[in-house]
C-alpha positions as CSV (number, residue, x, y, z in Angstrom):
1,X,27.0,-33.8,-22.1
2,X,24.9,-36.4,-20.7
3,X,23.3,-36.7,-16.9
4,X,22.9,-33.4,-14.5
5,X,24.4,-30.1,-16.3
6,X,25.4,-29.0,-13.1
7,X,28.9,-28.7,-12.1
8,X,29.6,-31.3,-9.1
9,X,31.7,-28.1,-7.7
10,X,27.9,-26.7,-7.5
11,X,26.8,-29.5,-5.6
12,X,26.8,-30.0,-1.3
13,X,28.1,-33.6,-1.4
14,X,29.6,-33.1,2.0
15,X,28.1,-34.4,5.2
16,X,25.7,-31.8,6.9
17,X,27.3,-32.8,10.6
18,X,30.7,-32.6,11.9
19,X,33.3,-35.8,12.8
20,X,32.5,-34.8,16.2
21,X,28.7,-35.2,15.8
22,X,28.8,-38.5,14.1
23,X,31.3,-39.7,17.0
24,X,28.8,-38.7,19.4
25,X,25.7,-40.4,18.1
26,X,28.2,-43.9,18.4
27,X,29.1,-42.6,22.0
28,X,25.2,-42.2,22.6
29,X,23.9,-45.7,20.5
30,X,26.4,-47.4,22.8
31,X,25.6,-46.0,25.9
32,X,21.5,-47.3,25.4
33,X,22.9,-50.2,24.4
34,X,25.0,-50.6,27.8
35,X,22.0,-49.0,29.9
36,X,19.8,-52.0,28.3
37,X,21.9,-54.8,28.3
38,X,22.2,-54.0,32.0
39,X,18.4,-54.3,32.5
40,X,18.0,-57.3,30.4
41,X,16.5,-55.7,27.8
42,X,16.4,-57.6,24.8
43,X,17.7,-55.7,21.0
44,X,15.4,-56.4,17.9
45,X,15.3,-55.4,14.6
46,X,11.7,-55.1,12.7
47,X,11.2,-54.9,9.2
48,X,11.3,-50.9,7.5
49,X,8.6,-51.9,4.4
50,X,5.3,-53.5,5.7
51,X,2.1,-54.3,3.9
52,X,0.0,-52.5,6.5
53,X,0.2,-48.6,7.0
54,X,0.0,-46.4,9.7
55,X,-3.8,-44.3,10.7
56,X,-3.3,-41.3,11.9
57,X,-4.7,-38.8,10.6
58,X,-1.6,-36.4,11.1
59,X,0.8,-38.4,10.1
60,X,1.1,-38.9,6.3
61,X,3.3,-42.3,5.0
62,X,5.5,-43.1,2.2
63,X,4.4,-45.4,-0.2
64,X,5.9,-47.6,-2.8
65,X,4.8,-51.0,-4.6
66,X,6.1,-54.1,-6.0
67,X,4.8,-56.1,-8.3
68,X,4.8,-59.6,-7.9
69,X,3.8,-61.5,-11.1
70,X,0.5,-60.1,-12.1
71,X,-0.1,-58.7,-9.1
72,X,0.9,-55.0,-7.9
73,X,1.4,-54.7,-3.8
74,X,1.4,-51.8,-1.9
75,X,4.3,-51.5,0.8
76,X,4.6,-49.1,3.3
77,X,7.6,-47.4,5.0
78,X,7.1,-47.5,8.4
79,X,6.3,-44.0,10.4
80,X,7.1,-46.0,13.5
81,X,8.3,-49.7,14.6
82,X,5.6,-49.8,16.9
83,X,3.4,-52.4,15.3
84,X,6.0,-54.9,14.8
85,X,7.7,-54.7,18.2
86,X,3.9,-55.3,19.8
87,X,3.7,-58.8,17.7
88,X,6.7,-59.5,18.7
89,X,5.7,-58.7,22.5
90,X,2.3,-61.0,21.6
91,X,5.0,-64.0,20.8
92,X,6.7,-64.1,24.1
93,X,9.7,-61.7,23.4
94,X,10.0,-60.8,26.7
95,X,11.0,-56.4,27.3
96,X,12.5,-55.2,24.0
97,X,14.3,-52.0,22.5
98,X,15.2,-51.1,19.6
99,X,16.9,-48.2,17.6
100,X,14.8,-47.6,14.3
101,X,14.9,-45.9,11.2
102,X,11.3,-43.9,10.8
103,X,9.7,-42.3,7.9
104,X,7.2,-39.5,7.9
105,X,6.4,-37.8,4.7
106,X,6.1,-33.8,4.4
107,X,7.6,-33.5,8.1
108,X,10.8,-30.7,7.3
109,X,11.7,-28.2,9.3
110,X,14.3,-27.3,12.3
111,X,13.1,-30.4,14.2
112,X,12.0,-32.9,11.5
113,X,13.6,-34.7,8.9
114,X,11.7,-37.4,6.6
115,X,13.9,-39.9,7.6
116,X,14.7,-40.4,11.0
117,X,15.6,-42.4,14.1
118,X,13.5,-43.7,16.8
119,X,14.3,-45.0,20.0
120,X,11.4,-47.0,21.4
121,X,11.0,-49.8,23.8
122,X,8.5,-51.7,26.2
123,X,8.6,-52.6,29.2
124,X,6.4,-56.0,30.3
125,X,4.7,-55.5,34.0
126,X,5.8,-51.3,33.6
127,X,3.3,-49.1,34.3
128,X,3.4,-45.7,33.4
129,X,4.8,-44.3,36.3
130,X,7.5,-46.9,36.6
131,X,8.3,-46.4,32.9
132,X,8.8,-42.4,33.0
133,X,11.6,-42.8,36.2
134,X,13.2,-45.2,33.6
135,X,13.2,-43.2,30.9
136,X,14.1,-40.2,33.5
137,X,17.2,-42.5,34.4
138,X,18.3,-42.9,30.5
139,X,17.6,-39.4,29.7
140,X,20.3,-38.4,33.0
141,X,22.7,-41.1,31.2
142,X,22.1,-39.3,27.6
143,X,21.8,-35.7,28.8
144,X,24.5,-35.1,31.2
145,X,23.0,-31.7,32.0
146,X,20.0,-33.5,33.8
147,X,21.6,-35.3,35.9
148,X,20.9,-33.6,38.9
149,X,17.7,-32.4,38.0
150,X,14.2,-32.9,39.3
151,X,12.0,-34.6,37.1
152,X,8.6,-32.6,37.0
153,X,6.0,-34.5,36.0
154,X,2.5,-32.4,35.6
155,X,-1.1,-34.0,34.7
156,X,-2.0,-32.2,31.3
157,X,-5.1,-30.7,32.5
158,X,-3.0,-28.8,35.3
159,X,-0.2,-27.1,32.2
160,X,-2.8,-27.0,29.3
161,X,-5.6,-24.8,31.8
162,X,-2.5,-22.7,33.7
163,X,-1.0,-21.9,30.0
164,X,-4.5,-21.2,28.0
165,X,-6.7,-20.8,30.6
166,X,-9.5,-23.2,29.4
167,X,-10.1,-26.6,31.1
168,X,-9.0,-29.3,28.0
169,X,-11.2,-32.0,29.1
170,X,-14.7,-29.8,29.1
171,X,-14.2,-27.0,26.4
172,X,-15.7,-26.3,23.3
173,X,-14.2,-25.9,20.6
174,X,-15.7,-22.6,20.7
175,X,-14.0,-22.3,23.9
176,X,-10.7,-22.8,21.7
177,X,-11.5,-20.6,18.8
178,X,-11.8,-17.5,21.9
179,X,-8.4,-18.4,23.7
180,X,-6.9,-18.5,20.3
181,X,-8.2,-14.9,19.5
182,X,-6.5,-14.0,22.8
183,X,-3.3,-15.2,22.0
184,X,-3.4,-13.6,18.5
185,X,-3.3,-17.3,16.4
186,X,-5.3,-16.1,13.4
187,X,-4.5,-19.1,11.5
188,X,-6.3,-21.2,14.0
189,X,-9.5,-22.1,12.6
190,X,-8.7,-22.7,9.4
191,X,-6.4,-24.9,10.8
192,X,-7.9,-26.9,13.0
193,X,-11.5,-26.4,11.9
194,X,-14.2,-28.8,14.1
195,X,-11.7,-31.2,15.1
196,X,-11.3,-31.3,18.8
197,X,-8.3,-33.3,19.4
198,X,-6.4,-30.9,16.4
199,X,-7.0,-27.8,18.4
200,X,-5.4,-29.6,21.6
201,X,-2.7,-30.1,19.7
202,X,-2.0,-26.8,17.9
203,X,-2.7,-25.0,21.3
204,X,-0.2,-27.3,23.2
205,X,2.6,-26.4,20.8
206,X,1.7,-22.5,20.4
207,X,1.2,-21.8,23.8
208,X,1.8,-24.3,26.6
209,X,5.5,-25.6,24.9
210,X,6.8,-22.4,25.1
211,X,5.9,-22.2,28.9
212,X,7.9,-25.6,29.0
213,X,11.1,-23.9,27.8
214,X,12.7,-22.8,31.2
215,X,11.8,-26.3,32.4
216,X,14.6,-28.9,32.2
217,X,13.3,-32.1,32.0
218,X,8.7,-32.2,32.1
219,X,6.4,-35.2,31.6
220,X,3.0,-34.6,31.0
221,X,0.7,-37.4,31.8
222,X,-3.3,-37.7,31.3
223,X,-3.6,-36.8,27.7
224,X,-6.8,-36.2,26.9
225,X,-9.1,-39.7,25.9
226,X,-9.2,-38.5,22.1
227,X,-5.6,-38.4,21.9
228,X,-5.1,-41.8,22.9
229,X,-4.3,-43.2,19.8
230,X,-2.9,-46.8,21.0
231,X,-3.2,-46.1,24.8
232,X,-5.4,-47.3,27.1
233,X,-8.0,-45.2,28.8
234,X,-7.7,-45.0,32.8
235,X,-9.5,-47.8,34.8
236,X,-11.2,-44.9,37.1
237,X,-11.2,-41.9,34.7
238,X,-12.4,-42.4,30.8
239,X,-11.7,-38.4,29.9
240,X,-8.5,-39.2,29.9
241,X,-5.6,-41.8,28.4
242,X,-2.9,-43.4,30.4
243,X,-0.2,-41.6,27.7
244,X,2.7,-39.3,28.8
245,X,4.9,-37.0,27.1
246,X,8.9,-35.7,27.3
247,X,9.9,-32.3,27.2
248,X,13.5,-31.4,27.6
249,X,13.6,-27.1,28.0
250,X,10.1,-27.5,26.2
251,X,11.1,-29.6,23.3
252,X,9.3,-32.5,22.7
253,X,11.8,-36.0,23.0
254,X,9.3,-38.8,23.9
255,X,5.5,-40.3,23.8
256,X,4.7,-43.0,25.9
257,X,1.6,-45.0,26.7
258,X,0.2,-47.9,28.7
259,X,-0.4,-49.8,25.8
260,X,-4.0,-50.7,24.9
261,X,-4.3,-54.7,24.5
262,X,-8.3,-54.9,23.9
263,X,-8.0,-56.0,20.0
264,X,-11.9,-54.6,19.8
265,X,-11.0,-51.3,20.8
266,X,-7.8,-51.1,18.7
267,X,-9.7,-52.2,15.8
268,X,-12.2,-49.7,16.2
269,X,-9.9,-47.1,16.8
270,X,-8.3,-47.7,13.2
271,X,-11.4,-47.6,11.8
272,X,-12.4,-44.4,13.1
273,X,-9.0,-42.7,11.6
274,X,-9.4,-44.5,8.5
275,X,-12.5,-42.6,8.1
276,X,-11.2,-39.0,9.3
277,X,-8.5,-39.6,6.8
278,X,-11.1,-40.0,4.1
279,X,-13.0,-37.2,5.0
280,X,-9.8,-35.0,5.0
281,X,-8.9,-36.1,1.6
282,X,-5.7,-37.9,2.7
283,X,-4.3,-41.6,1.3
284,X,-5.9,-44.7,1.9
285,X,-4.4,-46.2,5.1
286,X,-4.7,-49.7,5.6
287,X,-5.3,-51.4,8.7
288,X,-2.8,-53.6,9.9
289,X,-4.8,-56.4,10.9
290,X,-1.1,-58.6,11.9
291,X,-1.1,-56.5,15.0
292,X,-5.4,-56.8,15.8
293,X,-4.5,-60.8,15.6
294,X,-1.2,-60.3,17.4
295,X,-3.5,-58.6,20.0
296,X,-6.4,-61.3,19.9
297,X,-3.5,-63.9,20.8
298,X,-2.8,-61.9,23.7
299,X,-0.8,-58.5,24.2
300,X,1.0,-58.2,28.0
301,X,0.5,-55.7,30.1
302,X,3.5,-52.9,29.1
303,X,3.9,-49.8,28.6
304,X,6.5,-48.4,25.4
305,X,7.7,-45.3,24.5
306,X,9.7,-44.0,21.4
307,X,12.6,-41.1,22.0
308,X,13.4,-39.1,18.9
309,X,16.8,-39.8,18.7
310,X,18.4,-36.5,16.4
311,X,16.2,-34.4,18.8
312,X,17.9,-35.3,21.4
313,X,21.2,-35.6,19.9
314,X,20.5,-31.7,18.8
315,X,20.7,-30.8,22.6
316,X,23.5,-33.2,23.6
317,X,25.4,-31.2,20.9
318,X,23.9,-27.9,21.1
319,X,23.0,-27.4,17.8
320,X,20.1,-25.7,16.8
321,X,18.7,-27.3,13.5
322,X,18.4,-31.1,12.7
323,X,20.5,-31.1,9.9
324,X,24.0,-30.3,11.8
325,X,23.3,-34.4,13.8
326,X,22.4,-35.9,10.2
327,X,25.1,-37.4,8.5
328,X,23.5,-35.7,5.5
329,X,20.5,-34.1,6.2
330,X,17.5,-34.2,3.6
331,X,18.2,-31.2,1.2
332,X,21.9,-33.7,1.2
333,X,20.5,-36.7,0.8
């Protein structure tokens, strides 16, 4: 017999959702597009394959090439639309949204899927503030169950300090490695090792997320300035980034930022992640030097943010694994 040995008996070929799942995620797709249209928000569509690849450090890419002739290129799938909507905002698109296939390699688990979809948008003349009560108002449209809910918003310093009881802007890392002892995390330091901005991050989602769970709807604001990624430092306070977060009963839907325009900065910024990447043994990124010229032409003053879409579809449904809002989820696919 030729090809798989397998039965196809053996085999899940059916969807990993139910009818009532996919109709939902219609219901929801048309709903954003109805809550944008009425603002004047403009739909675009950015390419999923780009020469350039994403930086961060904790976010690993898919790669593929094609050759060309002689020559052999290296194409990325995208982790995030982000670059290409900001050239697009450089060229005079005016406030755009878009609904975006995403691609993040080894991410598996409850809330992550390889593949994945992204809402994100920006918002020209927004500032932060004005840009969570919008995404407040879309999440109310989305999540029926906040609708009459209070939106707390909470600087991070205020949850991180009340949840681990270290300031996050001031400690050591050996400040870190002690609260971790005291909330029995043994796999901490091998873990996180020297790097600052990865024990925020893995004390944020072992002990201050959980606090969030009795919480319906929380945005953080004031990450700390080495988790600014491509946010812009406050004008009157550099230890800390003009980026917020989303947390719906303490799971994480959103990330926005003022977004940094400074091309010199951004630039630098790459670089710096290029290295840590190195130094961690991960892939070659490459810079995407499109959006350091978009920038040098001339980024407006916005602010964006991207909404995991199946994340949230998870609570509008009530399910508790990814899988059950995925058409066919990845061990389907």
């Amino acid at each position: 017999m030729l090809g798989d040995q397998r039965n196809n008996s053996d085999l899940f070929w059916e969807p990993s959702c139910s009818l009532e799942v996919l109709q939902l995620r219609a219901q929801v797709y048309a709903s954003i597009r109805a809550f944008f249209k009425s603002r004047c928000v403009l739909e675009v569509e950015t390419p999923l394959l780009s020469q350039a690849s994403g930086t961060e450090p904790t976010i690993q890419f898919f790669e593929t090439h094609d050759q060309s002739g002689l020559k052999q290129h290296r194409l990325f799938l995208q982790t995030s639309p982000e670059f290409a909507m900001k050239r697009l905002l450089a060229a005079s698109s005016g406030s755009i949204f878009q609904l975006a296939k995403a691609f993040r390699k080894g991410e598996v688990g409850r809330f992550h899927n390889p593949e994945f979809t992204l809402l994100e948008w920006y918002r020209i003349g927004f500032d932060l503030d004005a840009l969570m009560d919008e995404t407040a108002d879309l999440l109310a449209v989305l999540l029926p169950s906040l609708a009459n809910q209070k939106v707390r918003k909470l600087p991070y310093k205020t949850v991180f300090k009340d949840a681990v009881g270290v300031d996050p802007l001031s400690a050591s890392v050996a400040d870190f490695s002690v609260a971790a002892d005291r909330f029995e995390l043994p796999d901490a330091k091998s873990i996180c090792g020297q790097d600052r901005s990865t024990w925020l991050d893995f004390l944020f989602s072992c002990v201050v997320q959980p606090v969030l769970v009795n919480m319906p709807l929380v945005m953080v604001y004031d990450y700390p300035a080495c988790q600014a990624s491509l946010a812009r430092l406050k004008r009157d306070d550099k230890t800390v980034c003009e980026r917020f977060e989303v947390f719906v009963k303490g799971i994480e839907l959103g990330n926005g930022f003022f977004e940094l325009s400074d091309p010199v900065e951004q630039s630098r910024r790459f670089d710096r992640e290029i290295v840590h990447r190195q130094h961690g043994g991960l892939p070659a990124a490459v810079k995407d030097q499109r959006l350091i010229a978009a920038l040098e032409k001339g980024l407006p003053h916005c602010s964006g943010i991207a909404i995991g879409m199946d994340r949230l579809l998870m609570l509008r449904a009530g399910v508790d694994d990814i899988s059950e809002v995925l058409s066919f989820g990845f061990g389907r696919a």
